[in-house]
C-alpha positions as CSV (number, residue, x, y, z in Angstrom):
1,X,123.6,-155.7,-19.3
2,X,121.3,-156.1,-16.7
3,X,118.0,-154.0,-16.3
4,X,115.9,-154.3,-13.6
5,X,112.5,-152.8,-15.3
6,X,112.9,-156.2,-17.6
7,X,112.1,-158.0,-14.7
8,X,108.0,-159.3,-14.0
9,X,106.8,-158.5,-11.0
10,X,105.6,-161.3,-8.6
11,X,103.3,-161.9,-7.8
12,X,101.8,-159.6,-10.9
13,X,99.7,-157.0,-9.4
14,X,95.7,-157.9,-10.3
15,X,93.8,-156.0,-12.9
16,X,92.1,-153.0,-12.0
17,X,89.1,-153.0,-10.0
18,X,89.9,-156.2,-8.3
19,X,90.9,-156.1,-4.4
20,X,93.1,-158.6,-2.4
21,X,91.3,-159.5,0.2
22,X,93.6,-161.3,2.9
23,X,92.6,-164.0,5.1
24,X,92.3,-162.9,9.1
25,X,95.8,-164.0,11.0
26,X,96.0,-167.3,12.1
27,X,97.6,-167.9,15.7
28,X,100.9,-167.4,16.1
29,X,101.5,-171.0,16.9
30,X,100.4,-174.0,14.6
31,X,98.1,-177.0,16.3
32,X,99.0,-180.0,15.5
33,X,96.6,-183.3,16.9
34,X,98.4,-186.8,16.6
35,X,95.4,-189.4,17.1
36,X,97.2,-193.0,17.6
37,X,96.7,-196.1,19.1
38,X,98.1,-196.9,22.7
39,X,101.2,-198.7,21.6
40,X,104.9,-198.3,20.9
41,X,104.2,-199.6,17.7
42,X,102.1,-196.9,16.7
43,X,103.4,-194.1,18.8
44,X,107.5,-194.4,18.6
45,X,107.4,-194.0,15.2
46,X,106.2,-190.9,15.6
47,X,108.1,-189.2,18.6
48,X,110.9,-187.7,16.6
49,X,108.5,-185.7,14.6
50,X,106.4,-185.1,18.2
51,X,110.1,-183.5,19.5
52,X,111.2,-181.7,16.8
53,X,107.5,-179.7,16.8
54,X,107.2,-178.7,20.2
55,X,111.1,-177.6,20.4
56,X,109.9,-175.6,17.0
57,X,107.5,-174.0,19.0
58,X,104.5,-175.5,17.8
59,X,101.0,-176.5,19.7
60,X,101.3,-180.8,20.0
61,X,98.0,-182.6,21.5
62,X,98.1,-185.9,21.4
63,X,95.1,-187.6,21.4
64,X,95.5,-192.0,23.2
65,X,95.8,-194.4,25.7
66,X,97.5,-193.9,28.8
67,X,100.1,-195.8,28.7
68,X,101.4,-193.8,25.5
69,X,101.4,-190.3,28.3
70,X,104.7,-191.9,29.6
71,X,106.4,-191.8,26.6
72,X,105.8,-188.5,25.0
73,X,108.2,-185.5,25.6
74,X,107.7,-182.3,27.7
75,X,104.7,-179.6,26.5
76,X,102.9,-182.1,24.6
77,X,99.3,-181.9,25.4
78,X,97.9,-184.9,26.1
79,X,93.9,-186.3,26.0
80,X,93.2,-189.8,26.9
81,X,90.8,-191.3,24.1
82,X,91.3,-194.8,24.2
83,X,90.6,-195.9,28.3
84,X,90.2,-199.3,28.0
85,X,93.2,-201.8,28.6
86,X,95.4,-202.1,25.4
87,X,95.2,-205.6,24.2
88,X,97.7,-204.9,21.0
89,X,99.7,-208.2,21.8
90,X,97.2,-210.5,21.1
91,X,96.2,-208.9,18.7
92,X,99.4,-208.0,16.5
93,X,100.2,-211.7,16.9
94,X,96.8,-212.6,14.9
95,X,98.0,-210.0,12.3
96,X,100.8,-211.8,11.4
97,X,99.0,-215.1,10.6
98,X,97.5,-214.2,7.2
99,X,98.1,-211.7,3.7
100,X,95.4,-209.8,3.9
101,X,93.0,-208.3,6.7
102,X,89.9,-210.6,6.1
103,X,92.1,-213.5,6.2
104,X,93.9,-212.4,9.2
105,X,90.7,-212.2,11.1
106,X,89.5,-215.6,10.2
107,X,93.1,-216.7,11.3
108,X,93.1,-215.0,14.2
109,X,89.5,-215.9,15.3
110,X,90.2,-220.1,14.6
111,X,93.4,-219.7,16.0
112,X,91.6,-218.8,19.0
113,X,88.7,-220.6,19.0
114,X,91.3,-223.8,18.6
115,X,93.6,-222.8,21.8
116,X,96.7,-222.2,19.4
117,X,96.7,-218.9,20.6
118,X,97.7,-217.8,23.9
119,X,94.8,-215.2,24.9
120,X,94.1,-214.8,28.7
121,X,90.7,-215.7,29.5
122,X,89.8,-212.1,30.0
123,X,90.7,-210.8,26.7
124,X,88.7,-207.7,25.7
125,X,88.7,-208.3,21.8
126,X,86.7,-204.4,21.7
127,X,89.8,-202.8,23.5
128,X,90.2,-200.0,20.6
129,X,86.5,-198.7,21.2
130,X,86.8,-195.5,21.6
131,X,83.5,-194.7,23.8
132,X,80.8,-192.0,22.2
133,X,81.6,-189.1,24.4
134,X,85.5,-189.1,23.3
135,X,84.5,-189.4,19.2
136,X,82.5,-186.5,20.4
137,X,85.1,-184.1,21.7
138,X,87.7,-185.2,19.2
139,X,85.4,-184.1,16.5
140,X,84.7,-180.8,17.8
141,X,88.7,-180.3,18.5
142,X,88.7,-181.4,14.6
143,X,86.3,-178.1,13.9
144,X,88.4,-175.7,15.8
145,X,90.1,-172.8,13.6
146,X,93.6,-173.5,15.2
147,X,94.3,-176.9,14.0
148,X,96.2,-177.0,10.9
149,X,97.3,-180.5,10.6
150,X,95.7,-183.8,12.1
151,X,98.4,-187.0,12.1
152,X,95.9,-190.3,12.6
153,X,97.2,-193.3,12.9
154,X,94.3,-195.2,14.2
């Protein structure tokens, strides 16, 4: 037969003469900060998750390029951190010339230098520089006590 005073009690209560001491609340509502690149490549991915948070009722900021704004859903918040023209074409299309990184820069630069690659003339090969002041203020968001989970896909 069952007996209930068989049963442990979890968790066990501590030893005597030690006190529990709880952490303060946290806010109601968890923060959650997506950094990622200006591009559907690196943002679509991620909008299902992005959705399913803010209709759970959670705090969304989401930290990129302008162009990524457009595509994100209602009472996200966003902060633009990459301002400078997103040159991902270009680029992804070196990417897929070699195995490794290294290699896929040296492709990608010869390629260039050699005209087999269509770049315009005014190519910005430093568009993901992010500028001082925004590394700045995404670092002290970092610090804040109401963010509980940080997605980067930089």
């Amino acid at each position: 037969p069952f007996k209930p005073s068989r049963l442990k009690r979890f968790p066990p209560r501590p030893p005597s003469g030690i006190r529990i001491v709880r952490r303060p609340t946290r806010p109601s509502a968890m923060t959650v900060l997506f950094a990622v690149m200006p591009d559907m490549g690196h943002v679509g991915y991620l909008l299902p998750l992005v959705r399913k948070l803010v209709l759970d009722g959670y705090k969304v900021e989401f930290w990129s390029g302008k162009k990524a704004a457009d595509w994100l859903p209602e009472g996200v918040d966003f902060r633009e951190i990459h301002k400078r023209e997103n040159g991902a074409a270009a680029f992804c299309m070196g990417f897929a010339q070699a195995p490794t990184i290294g290699e896929t820069f040296e492709a990608f630069k010869k390629s260039a230098l050699e005209g087999s690659m269509n770049i315009p003339e005014d190519y910005d090969f430093q568009w993901t520089t992010i500028e001082e002041v925004d590394i700045v203020a995404f670092k002290k968001r970092l610090l804040k006590p109401d963010v509980d989970l940080v997605v980067d896909d930089m």
